[in-house]
N, C-alpha and C positions, 0 to 999 in steps of 0.2 A: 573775687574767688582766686586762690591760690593755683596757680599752673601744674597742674601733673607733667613729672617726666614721662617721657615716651618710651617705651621698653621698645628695644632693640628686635625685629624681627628676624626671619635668618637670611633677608634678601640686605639688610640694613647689618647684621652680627657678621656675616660673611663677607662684606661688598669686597675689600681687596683681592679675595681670591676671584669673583665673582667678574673684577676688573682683569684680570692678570687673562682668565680664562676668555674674554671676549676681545680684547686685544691682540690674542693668539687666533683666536678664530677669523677676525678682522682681516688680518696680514695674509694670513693663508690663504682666505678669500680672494682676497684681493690678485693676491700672488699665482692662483690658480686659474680664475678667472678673469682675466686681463678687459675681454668683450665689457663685465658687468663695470668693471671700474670705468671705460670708458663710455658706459652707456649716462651712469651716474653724473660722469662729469656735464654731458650736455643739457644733464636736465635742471638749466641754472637761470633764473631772476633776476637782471642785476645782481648776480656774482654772488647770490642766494643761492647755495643747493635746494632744488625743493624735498630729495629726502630726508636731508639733514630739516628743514626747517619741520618737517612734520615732524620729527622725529621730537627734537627741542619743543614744540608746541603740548606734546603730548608727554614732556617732563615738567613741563612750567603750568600745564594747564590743574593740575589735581593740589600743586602748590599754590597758586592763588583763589581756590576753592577754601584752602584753610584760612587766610588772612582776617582778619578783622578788620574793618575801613576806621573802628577806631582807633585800633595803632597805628595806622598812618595816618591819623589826622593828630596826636602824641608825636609820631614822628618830625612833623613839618615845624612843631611848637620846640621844636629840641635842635637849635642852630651846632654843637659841637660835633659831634658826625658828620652831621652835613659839610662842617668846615674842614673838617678833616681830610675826608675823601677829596672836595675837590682841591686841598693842599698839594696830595699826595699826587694826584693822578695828573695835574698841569704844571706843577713847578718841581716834583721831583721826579716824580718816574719816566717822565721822559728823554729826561738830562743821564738818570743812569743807565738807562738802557744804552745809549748814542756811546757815553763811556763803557760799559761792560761790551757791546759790542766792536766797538774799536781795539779796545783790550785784548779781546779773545780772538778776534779774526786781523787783525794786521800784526797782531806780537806773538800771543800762545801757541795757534794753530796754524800761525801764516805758511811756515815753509807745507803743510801737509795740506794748502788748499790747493785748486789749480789756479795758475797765474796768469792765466792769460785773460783777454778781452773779447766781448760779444756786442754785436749789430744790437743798439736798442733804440726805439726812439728817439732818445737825448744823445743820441751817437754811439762812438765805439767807449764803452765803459769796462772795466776791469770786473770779474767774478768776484772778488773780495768785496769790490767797494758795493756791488749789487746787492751783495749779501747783510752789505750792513747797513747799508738802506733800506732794505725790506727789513731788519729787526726792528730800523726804529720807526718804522712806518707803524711796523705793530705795537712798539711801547708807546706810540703815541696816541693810540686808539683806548680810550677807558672801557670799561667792563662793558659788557650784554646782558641782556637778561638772564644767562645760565647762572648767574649768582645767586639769583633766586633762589637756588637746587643746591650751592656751595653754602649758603649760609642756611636752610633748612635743614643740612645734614648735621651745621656746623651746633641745631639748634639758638640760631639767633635771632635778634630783633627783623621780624619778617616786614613790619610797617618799614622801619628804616630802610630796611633793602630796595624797597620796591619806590620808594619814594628816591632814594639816591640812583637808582636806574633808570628814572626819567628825566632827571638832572644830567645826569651823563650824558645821553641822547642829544636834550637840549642844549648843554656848552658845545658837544663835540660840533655843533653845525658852524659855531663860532669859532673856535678855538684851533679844531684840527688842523686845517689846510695851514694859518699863520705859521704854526709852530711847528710841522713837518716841514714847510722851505725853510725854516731860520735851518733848523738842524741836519739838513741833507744837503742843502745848497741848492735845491732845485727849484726856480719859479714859476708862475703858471700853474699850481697842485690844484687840481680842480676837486671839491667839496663833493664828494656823491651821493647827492641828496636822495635819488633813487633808493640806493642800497641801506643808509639811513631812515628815510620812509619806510621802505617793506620791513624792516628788519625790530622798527618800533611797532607797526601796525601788527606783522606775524609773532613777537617774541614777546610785547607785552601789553596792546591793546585787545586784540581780540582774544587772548587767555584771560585777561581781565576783567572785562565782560563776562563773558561764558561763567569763569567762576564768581562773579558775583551775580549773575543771574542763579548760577547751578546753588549758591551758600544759602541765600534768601528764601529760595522756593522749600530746601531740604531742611531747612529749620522751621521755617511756616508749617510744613506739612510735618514732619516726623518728632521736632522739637531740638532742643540742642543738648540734650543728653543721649540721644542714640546719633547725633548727626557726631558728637564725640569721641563715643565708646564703640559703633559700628565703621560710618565710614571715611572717618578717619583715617586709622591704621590702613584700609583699602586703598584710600591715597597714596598714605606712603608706599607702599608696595608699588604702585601703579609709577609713582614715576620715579622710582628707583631699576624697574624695571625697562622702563622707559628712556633712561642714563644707558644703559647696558647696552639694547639694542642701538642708542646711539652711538656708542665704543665702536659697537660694528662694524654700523655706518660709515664711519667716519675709518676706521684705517682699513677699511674697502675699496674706499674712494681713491687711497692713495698709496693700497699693498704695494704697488710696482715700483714706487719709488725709493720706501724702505728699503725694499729686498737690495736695490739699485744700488743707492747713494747711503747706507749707514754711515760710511765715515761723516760724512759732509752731515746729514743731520743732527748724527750724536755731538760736532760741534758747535752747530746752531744751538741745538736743546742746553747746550751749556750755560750759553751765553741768558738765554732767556730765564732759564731756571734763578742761576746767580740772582739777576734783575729782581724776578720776583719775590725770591728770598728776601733780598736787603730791603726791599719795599715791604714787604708785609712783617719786619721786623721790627724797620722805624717806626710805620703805622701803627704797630700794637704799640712802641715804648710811648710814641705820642698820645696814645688812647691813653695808658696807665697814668701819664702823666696831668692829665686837665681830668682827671676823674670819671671815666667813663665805665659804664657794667659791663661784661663779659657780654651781654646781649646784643652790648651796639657796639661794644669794640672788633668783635670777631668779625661780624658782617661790614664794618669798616676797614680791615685790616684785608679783608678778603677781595671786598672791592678794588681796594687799592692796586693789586697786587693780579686782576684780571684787563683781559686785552678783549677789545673788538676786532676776532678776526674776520667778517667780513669785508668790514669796510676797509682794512688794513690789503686785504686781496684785493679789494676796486682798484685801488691807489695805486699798488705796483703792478697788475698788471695792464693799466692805463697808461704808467709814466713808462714802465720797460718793458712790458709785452710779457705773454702767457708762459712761457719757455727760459724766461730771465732769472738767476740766482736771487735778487728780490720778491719774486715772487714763489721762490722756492721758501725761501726762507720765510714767508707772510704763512707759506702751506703748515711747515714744520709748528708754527703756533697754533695752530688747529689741533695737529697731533700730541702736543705737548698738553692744550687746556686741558683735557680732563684730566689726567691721570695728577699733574702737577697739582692741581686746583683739589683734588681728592688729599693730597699730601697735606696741604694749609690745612685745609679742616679738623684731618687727624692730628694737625700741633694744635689748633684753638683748642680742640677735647681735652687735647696732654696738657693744654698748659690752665684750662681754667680758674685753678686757682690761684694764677697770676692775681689774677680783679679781683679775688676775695678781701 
């Protein structure tokens, strides 16, 4: 059966203003209520917000309601995605980021950072060099489940998505800590498997469940032309609005620091941005090139080109403590994911018919 498009509703027709307006509200929040940001911060999991994870729970859960388990079993028969992603996410993006952050924080914006040195764990360390160790802690860290939501928006291959998000989870237990000491010079990175755990179990085992218990029984009982043409589109709303309120969430958590540090962020935000541009740029030229459909290039191109920032926060503030320019900087990719990650999508729209 041929796929119907999905006509745009007004929470889906408007989202950027819809982003602009809770982002604002966010800051303010945050900015006014200092108590609630700090109440937020302590209510944390292994370095899991539990509002933030509800919040992400209840954007991914109405997304893998819609999945079909036979596009991901399509998916797993389809190695060039697969290979792609984890091209991108272990042999390049993390070598560029270590470069763009080098780049941007010791040459562009050096004279405008502060200079001096702080108490960390590993000793007396430089703010610069902190800072650019927590970027590539975080370009070293692949996607989370919130791509599920980037490439749903982005209308992409949803099997592939979810099947390259558990792949991710599973090299990152291998893969991360090696390739964060090659590149920071620090040894001893301990793997936090903790954070890793909850972070699979809350972001896409037990949404994965639920929605295929919730897909199964709604088709059984009402059939799959009202589970289509009803609630469906109810989904979408539900966890678009569910993105929204996590906007909130999330630069709630961290109004104070905004309001604080803009300069020092808006440089980090550089650095990352850059990053992910040139990554989700090569990633598409790579998809166009071995022949891939705009279904599975976009949701490749998007993975690529997304950070785990939890486990990127275990990391620095384990190796340099809570208070450390690394772990400011792990923060800043939080604030950056959505809004950045919202921009990707709007190119894969603009550019679809690249893959035509």
């Amino acid at each position: 059966m041929e796929k119907q498009e999905r006509k745009l509703g007004i929470w889906e027709k408007y989202l950027s203003l819809w982003v602009i307006i809770c982002i604002l509200a966010g800051t303010l929040i945050g900015r006014a209520f200092t108590q609630l940001s700090e109440l937020m911060a302590v209510l944390e999991v292994a370095h899991i917000s539990i509002p933030i994870a509800i919040c992400l729970f209840a954007m991914i859960y109405p997304i893998m309601v819609q999945i079909s388990f036979g596009a991901v079993k399509n998916a797993v028969r389809t190695p060039k995605p697969i290979a792609t992603t984890l091209f991108m996410n272990w042999a390049i993006k993390p070598f560029t980021m270590a470069i763009f952050a080098w780049l941007f924080l010791s040459v562009v914006f050096f004279r405008f950072l502060p200079q001096g040195a702080t108490a960390t764990p590993l000793g007396e360390i430089s703010l610069v060099q902190q800072y650019i160790a927590g970027l590539i802690l975080l370009g070293v860290a692949p996607c989370t489940a919130m791509v599920l939501v980037w490439s749903y928006l982005a209308e992409g291959n949803m099997g592939h998505t979810l099947v390259m998000t558990a792949i991710n989870s599973l090299t990152m237990v291998f893969l991360y800590a090696p390739l964060a000491t090659f590149l920071i010079g620090v040894s001893g990175i301990a793997v936090p498997w903790r954070t890793i755990g909850l972070a699979v179990l809350i972001y896409i085992c037990t949404p994965l469940v639920a929605g295929w218990i919730t897909r199964e029984q709604i088709i059984k009982r009402r059939g799959i032309d009202w589970f289509e043409s009803k609630l469906v589109p109810r989904l979408g709303n539900m966890a678009i609005i569910a993105l929204l309120i996590t906007l909130i969430v999330l630069f709630t958590y961290q109004g104070e620091k905004i309001v604080k540090l803009p300069a020092i962020i808006g440089m980090l935000t550089a650095a990352i941005f850059i990053n992910i541009l040139v990554v989700f740029a090569v990633t598409y030229l790579i998809s166009k090139s071995i022949k891939l459909s705009y279904e599975d290039a976009a949701p490749t191109a998007i993975i690529a080109g997304s950070n785990h920032f939890e486990v990127a926060i275990a990391v620095a503030t384990t190796l340099f403590g809570v208070n450390s320019g690394a772990s400011l900087a792990t923060v800043v990719g939080v604030l950056t994911e959505v809004p950045i990650m919202l921009f990707l999508v709007w190119l894969c729209k603009r550019t679809r018919g690249f893959f035509s």
